[in-house]
C-alpha atoms as an extended CHARMM CRD file, in Angstrom:
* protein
*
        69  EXT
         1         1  UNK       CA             92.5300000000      131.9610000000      105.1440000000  PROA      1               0.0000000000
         2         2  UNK       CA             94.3430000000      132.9330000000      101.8710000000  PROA      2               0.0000000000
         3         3  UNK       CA             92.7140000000      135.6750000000       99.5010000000  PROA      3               0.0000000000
         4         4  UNK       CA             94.0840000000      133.3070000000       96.5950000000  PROA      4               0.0000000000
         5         5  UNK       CA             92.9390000000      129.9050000000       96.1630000000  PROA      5               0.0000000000
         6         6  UNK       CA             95.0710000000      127.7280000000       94.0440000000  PROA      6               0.0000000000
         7         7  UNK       CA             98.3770000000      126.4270000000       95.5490000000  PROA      7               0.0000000000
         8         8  UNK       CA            100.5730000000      124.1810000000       94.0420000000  PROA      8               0.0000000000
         9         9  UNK       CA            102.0110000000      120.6550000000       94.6460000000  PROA      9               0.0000000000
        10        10  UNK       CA            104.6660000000      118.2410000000       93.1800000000  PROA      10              0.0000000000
        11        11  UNK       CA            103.3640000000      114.3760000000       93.3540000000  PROA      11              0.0000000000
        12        12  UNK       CA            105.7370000000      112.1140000000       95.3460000000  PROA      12              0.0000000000
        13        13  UNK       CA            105.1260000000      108.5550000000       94.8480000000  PROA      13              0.0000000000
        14        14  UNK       CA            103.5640000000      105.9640000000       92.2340000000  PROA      14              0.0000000000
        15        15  UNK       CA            100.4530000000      104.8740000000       94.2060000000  PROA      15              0.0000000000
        16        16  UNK       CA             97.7160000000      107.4810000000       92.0310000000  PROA      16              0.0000000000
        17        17  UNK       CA             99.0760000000      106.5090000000       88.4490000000  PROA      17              0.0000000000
        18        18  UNK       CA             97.8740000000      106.3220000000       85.6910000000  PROA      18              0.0000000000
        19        19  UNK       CA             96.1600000000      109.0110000000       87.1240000000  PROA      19              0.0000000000
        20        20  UNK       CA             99.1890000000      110.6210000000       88.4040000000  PROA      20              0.0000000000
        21        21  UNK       CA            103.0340000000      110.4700000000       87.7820000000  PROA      21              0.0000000000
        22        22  UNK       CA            105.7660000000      111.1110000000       90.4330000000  PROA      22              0.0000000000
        23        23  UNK       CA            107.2300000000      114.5870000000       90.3910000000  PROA      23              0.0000000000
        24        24  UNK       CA            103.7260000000      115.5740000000       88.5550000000  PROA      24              0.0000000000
        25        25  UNK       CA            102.4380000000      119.0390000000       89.4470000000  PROA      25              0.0000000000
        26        26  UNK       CA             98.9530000000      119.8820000000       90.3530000000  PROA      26              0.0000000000
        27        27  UNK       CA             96.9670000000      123.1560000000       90.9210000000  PROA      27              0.0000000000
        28        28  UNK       CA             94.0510000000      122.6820000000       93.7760000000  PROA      28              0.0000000000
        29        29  UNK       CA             91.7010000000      125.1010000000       94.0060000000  PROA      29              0.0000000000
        30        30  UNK       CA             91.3070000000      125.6250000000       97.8300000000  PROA      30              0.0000000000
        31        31  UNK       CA             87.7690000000      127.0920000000       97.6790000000  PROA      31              0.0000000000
        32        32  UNK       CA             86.2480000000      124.3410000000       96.0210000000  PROA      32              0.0000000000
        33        33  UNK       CA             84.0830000000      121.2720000000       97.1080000000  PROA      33              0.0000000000
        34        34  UNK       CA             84.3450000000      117.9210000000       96.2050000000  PROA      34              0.0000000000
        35        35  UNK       CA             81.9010000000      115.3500000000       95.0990000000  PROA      35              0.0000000000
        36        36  UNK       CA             83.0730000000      111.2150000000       94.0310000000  PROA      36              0.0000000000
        37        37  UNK       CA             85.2240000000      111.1240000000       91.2990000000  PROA      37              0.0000000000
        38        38  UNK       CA             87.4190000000      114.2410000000       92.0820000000  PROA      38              0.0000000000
        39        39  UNK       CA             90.8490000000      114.2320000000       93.6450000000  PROA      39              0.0000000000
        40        40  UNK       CA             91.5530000000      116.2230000000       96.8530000000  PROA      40              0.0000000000
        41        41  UNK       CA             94.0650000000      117.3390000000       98.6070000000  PROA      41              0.0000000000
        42        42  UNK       CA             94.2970000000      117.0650000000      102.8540000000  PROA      42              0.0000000000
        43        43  UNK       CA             96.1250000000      117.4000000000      105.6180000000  PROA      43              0.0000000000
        44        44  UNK       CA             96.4220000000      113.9770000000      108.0300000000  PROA      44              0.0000000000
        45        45  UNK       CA             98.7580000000      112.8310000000      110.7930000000  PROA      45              0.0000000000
        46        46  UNK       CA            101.4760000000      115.9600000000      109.5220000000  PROA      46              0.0000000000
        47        47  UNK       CA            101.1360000000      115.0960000000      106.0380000000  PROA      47              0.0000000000
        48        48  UNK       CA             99.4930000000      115.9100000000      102.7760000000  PROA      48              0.0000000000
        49        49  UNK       CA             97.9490000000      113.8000000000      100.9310000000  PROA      49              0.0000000000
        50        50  UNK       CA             96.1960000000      113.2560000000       97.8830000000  PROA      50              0.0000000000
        51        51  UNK       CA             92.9550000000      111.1540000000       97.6120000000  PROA      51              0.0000000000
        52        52  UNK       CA             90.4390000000      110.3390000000       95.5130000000  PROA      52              0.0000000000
        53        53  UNK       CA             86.8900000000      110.2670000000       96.4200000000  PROA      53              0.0000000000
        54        54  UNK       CA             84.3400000000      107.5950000000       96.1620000000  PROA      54              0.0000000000
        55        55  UNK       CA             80.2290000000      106.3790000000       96.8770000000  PROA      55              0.0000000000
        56        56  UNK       CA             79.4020000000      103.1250000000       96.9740000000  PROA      56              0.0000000000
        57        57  UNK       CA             76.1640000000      103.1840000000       95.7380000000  PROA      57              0.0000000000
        58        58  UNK       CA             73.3470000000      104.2400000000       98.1720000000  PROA      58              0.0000000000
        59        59  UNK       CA             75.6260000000      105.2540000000      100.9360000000  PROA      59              0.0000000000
        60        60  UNK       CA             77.7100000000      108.7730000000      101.6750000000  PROA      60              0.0000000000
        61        61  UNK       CA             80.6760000000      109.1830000000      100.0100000000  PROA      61              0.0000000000
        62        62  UNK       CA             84.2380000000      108.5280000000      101.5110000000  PROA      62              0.0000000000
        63        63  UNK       CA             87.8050000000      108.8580000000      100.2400000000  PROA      63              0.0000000000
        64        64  UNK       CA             90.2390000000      106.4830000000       99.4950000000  PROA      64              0.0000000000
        65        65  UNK       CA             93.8950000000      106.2450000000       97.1160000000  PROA      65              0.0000000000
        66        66  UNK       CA             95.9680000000      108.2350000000       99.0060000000  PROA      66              0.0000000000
        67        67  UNK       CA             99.7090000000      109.0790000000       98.1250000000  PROA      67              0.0000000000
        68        68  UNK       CA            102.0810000000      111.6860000000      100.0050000000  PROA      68              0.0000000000
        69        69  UNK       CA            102.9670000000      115.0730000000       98.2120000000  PROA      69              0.0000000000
């Protein structure tokens, strides 16, 4: 675990936009939970990725929209 939370990452890609641009830079606070409507960052099959997550109404909530960074 790192003592300082943010870390940094360049967007590669076009699937987030309008949201986000490629070579965009983000901050992600590391500490922090999300809840629908915030974008994430995570770790799957050797890559990260950036998602967004959603609820369908009534139901837990689940990510989707991801793009490689």
């Amino acid at each position: 675990m790192s003592f300082f939370p943010l870390r940094r990452y360049r967007i590669m890609g076009e699937s987030m936009e309008p949201s986000f641009h490629a070579q965009d830079r983000v901050l992600v606070n590391a500490w922090s939970t999300g809840v629908p409507g915030d974008t994430i960052v995570c770790r799957a099959e050797g890559q990260i990725l950036l998602k967004k997550i959603a609820q369908k109404e009534g139901s837990r909530f689940f990510v989707f929209c991801f793009l490689k960074i």
